[in-house]
N, C-alpha and C positions, 0 to 999 in steps of 0.2 A: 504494500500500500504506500504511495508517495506520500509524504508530508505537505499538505498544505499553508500556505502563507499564516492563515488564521491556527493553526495545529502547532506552528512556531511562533506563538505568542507566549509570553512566559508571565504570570502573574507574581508582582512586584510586591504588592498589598491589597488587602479587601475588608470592610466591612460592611456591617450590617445592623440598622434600628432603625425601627417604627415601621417597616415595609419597603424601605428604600437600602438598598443595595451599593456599593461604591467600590469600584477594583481598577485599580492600577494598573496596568500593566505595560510590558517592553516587545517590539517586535524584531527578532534575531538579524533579519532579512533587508528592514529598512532602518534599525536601529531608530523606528517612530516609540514615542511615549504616548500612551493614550489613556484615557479618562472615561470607563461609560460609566453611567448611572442609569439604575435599574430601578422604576416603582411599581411596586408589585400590587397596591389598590388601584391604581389607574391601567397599568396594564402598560404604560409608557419607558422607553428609556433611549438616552441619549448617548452619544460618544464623541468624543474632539481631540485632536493631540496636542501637547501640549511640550513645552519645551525642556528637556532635562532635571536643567539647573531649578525649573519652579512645580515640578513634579511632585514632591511631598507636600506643597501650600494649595496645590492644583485640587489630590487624594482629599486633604482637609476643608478646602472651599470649594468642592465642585460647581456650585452654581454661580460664584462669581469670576470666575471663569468661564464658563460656558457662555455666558451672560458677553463677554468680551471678544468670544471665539466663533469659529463658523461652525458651532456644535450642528454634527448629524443626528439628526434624529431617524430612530431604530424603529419600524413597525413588528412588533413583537407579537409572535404565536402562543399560544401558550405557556406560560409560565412552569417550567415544573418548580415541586416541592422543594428540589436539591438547589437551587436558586441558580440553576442555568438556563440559559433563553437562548432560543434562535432568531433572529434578527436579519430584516434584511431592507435596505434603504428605501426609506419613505418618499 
C-alpha cells in the first residue's frame, strides 16, 4: 500500500473540551504546519497552516488565527466516537 501525503502527517499535539477538538500537526513531505479544528455539536471543522515559529500560540489560539488566515473549511461526514473525521473541501 503506498503512503499517502495525508498518511504522512504526523500529529504534533491535540486536545480536546467541550466538543471541540484541536490537533496540531507537521507534514513530512511539504514540511506544512497545520491547525484543524474539529466541533463535534455542529458537525463543522476547519484547517489552515500556519507558520512554524507561531505553531504552539497557533494549537492554543486557534481561532485567532484562523480569524487572520485563509482557514479551509472541512465538510465533515460523520463524526466517529474515536474523534477522527473524514473531510473533504467545502
Amino acid at each position: 500500500m503506498a503512503a499517502t501525503a495525508f498518511s504522512k502527517r504526523r500529529e504534533l499535539a491535540h486536545r480536546a473540551s467541550d466538543g471541540i477538538a484541536i490537533t496540531l500537526s507537521w507534514s513530512r513531505p511539504s514540511t506544512r504546519v497545520t491547525i484543524t479544528v474539529i466541533d463535534t455539536r455542529s458537525d463543522e471543522a476547519l484547517e489552515f497552516e500556519v507558520d512554524g515559529s507561531a505553531a504552539l500560540d497557533a494549537f492554543n489560539h486557534p481561532y485567532a488565527y484562523a480569524a487572520t488566515r485563509h482557514a479551509r473549511n472541512l465538510a465533515t461526514t460523520r463524526i466517529p466516537t474515536d474523534g477522527l473525521t473524514v473531510g473533504t473541501d467545502r
